[in-house]
N, C-alpha and C positions, 0 to 999 in steps of 0.2 A: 509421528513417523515411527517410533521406536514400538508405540502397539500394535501396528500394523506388520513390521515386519515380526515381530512376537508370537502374530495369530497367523503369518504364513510360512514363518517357519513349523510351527503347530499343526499346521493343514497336512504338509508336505509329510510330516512325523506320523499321523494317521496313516495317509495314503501309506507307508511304508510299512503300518501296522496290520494294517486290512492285508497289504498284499502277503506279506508274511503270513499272515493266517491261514489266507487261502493255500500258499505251498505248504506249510506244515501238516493244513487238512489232507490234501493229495498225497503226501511221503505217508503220513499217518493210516490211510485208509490202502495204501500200497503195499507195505509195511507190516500188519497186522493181517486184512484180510486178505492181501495177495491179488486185487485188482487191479485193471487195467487205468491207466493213466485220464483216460475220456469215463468212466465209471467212478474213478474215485473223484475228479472234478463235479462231474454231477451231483454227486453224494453233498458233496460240500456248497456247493449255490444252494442246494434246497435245505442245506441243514443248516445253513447262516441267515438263508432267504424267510427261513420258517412257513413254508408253503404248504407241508404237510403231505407235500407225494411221497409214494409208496417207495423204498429201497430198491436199490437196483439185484441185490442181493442180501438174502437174511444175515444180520449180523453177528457174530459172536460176542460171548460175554464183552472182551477185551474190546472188539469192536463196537458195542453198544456203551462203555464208560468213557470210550474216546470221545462217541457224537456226544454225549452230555458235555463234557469239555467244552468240545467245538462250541456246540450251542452257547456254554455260560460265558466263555472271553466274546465269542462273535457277540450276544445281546451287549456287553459293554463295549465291545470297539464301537459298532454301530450309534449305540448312546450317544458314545463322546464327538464320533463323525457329526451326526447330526445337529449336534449340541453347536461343537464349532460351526459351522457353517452355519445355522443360524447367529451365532451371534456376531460372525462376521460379515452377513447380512442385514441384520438389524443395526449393528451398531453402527454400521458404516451411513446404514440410513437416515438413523437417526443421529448422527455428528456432523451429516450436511445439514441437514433442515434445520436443528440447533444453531450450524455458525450461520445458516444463510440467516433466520430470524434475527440471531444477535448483529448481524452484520444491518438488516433491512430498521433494525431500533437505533442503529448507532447512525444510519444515516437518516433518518427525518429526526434526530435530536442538534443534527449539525446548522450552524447559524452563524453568521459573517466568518463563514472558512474561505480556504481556497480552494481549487479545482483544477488539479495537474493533466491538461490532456497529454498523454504517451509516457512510456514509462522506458523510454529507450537509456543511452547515457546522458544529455542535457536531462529530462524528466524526472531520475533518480536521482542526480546531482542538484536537483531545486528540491526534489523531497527531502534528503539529507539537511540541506541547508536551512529549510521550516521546522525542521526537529530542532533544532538546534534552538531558535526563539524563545520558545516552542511555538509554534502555529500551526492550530489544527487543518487541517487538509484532507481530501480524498484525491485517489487519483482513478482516470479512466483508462482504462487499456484494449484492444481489440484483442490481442495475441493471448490465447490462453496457459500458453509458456511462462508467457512474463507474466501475466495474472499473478499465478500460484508464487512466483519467485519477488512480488514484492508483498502478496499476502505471508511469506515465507520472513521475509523482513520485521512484519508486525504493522503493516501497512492499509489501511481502509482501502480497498480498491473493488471499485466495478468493472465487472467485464461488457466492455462493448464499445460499437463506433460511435466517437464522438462526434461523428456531423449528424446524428441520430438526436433526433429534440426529445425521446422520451430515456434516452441512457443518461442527457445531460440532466432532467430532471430527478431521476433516480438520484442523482450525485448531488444534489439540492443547491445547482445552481441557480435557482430563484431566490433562494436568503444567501447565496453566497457573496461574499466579499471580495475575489479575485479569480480570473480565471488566469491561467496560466498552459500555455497551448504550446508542448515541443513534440510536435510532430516531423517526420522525415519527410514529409511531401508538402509542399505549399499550397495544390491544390485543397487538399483536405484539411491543413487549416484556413483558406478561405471560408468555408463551408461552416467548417467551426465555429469561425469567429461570428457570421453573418448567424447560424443559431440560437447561440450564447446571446447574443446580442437581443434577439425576439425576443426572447425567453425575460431578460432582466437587463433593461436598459439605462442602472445603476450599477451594471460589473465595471468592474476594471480590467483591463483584458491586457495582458501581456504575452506576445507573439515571436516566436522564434521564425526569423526567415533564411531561407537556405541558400536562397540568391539575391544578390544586394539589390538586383533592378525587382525584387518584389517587394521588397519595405513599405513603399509609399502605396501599392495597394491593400497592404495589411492595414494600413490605417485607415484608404479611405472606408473600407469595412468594416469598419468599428474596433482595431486596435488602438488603446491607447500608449501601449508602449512598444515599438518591434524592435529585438536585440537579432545582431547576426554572428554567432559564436566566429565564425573564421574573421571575422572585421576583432570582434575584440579581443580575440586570441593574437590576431600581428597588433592592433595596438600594445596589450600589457607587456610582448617581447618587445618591443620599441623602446616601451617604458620604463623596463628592467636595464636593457642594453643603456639607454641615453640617461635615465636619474634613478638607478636600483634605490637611494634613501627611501625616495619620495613614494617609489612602486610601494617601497614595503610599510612605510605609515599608512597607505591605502589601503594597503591590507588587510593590516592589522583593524582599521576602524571598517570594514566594511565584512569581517570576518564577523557572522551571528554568533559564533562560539566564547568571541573576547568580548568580554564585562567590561574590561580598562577602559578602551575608548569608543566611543560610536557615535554615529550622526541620527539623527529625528528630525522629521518636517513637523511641525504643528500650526495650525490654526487659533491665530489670539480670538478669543469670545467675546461676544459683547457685554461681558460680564466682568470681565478680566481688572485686576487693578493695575497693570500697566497699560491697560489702553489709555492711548492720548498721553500718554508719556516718554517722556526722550531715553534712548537705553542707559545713558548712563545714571539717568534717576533711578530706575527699576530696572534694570534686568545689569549692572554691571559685572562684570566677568569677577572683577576683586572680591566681590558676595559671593557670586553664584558657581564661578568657575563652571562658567557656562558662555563658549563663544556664539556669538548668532557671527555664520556664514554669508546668509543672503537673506533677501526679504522679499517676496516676490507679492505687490499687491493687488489687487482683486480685477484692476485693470490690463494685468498682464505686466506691467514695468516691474523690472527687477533692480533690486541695489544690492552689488554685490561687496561684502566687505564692509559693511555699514559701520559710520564711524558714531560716537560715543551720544552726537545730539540730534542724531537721527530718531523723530519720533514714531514711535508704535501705536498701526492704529486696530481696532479692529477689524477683521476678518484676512489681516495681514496674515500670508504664510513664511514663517521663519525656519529657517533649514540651522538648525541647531549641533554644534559639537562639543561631550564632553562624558564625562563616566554616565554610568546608567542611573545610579545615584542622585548626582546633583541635576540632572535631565528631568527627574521625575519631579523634584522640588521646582524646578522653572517651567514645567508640563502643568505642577497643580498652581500655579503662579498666576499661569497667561487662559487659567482656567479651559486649559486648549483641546483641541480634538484634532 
């Protein structure tokens, strides 16, 4: 940003030199040899022009060491006119095609990312939120406003619509690992989702809807998660208002930014050494300071709160709470993914 206005303020600085030149030539040739205004203009086009027409009038001594003047600043102003503007032509050329390349490597190198469609306020509040993990991401955007301003951020983004099946491939939603779709219109994430969905029918598709009676078509469409910001914006004020503690322990463990505490779902392996074990043999919280929340297994039945001789089997999903630390010790445990 700062070279750009550098080389226009530059331009602007020329143009101010040129123009100078020319009236100095004109007072000069006025001046000296006592010429008419439209006569000494002339003089001075063809004597900065270097065209080689004949004088409108023979010049004198003083008038002939003037035009050498004129000539040797005009060949240097000219120089550097030209000079600039090509390199404010080239450079600018060649600083697209550089970031577009580096931008076209960065995304067919991307693999189990996620994939933000819109970059409105929900959109840039998920992007923030994946920085924070860190988890790589692109986002897609139509608006080229907002393009520039979350490339401005330091943000991987493609410009275009996202119910478009060759933008969403650009953004390498076929190895992508989530899609994430906050769009202002319901229609166009229908579309979206039913794209996404062709394309790679291992995403995970999480769906912003804008009206509660369209939730239940977001899903039959292949969302797997629909959130509707106005539902959970009155819930957390409900929540704040009737148990502010408990709002803000929630917070706190659902904030990417806090290491303290957090929750993890994992998948026990069939490898695992606590498969076929009761938690209080292998996974007890007095070890591990590691709580298992719930256990949802592969049948769909959940136990939530599982007490101490509830056994663990595999392919059992455990919705885990507790620092990031001792998480990772009962993650490399239950051999999980």
């Amino acid at each position: 940003m700062e070279d750009k206005k550098s080389r226009q303020v530059n331009f602007w600085g020329l143009v101010f030199l040129v123009s100078a030149l020319v009236i100095a030539g004109i007072l000069g040739y006025m001046f000296i040899e006592g010429w008419s205004i439209l006569d000494a203009l002339y003089m001075v086009v063809i004597t900065l022009a270097t065209v080689g027409f004949k004088e409108v009038h023979p010049l004198s001594p003083a008038g002939e060491v003037f035009t050498i003047l004129l000539i040797v600043f005009g060949l240097i102003t000219v120089y550097y006119v030209v000079r600039l503007l090509g390199e404010y032509l080239i450079e600018d050329k060649l600083e697209e095609h550089l970031k577009s390349k580096k931008m076209e490597k960065s995304l067919k190198a991307l693999s189990g990312h996620y994939v933000i469609c819109g970059f409105g306020r929900v959109g840039s509040q998920v992007a923030h939120e994946l920085t924070k993990e860190p988890a790589e991401f692109v986002v897609v955007e139509r608006e080229h406003t907002i393009v520039a301003e979350c490339e401005q951020e330091g943000f991987l983004c493609v410009a275009g619509d996202t119910t478009d099946e060759a933008v969403l491939k650009r953004a390498g939603v076929m190895n992508a690992k989530g899609l994430i779709v906050c769009l202002g219109r319901d229609s166009d994430t229908v579309l979206t989702i039913i794209t996404a969905r062709s394309l790679n029918n291992d995403l995970f598709i999480v769906a912003r809807a804008n009206r509660d009676n369209t939730a239940a078509k977001l899903l039959q469409v292949g969302a797997n998660r629909v959130v509707s910001p106005h539902q959970i914006g009155g819930f957390r004020m409900a929540s704040f208002a009737l148990n502010p503690e408990v709002a803000d322990f929630l917070d706190d463990v659902q904030d990417l930014g806090n290491r303290e505490v957090q929750i993890d779902d994992v998948i026990v392996a069939n490898t695992s050494l606590a498969a076929g074990h009761s938690i209080a043999t292998k996974l007890s919280n007095r070890t591990y300071g590691v709580s298992i929340l719930a256990i949802h297994k592969p049948d769909g039945h959940a136990i939530i709160n599982p007490i101490g001789d509830t056994v663990v089997e595999a392919g059992d999903r455990l919705i885990l709470l507790g620092t990031k630390e001792k998480l990772s010790a009962v993650v490399k445990l239950l051999g999980a993914r």
